[in-house]
Every structure is written in C-alpha cells, then in structure tokens.
C-alpha positions as CSV (number, residue, x, y, z in Angstrom):
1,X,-4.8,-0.5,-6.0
2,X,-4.2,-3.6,-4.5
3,X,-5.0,-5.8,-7.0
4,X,-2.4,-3.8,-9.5
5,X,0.7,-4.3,-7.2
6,X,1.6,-0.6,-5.8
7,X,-0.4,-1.1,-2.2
8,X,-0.1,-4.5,-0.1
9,X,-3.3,-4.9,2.3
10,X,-2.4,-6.7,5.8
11,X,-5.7,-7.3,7.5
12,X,-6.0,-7.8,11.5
13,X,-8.5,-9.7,12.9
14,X,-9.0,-7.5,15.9
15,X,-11.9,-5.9,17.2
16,X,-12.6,-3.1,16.0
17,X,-11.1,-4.5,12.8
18,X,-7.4,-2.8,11.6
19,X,-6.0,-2.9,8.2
20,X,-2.4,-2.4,7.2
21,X,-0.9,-0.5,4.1
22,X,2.5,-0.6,2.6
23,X,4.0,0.1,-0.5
24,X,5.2,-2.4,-2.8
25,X,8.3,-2.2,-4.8
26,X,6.4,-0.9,-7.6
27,X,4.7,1.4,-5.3
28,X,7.9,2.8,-3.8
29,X,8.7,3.6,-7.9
30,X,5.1,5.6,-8.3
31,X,6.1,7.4,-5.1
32,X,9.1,8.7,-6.3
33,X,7.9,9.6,-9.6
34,X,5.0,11.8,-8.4
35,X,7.5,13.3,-5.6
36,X,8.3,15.3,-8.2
37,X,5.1,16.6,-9.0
C-alpha cells in the first residue's frame, strides 16, 4: 500500500526494530470513504 500512496512507512532503526504508519492525503480520502461502509 505503500508504494500506491494511501500508507507512508517511517522505519526506526532501533532495536528491536519499530516501523511507523500514517495516512497520506489520499489515504485520509479512502478513510473517509469506507467510514461509511
């Protein structure tokens, strides 16, 4: 999902590793569309 533009991926370089997920602008859309559902 990444790679299509509705997730962004922060990865931490931290042990144990930690990774970050945010919406995108066109995420935040999707979201609100399938609020409804």
């Amino acid at each position: 999902m990444e790679r299509d533009g509705p997730v962004h991926r922060t990865i931490h370089p931290a042990i144990p590793p930690h990774v970050d997920y945010r919406l995108t602008a066109p995420g935040e859309t999707l979201s609100e569309a399938f609020g409804g559902v």
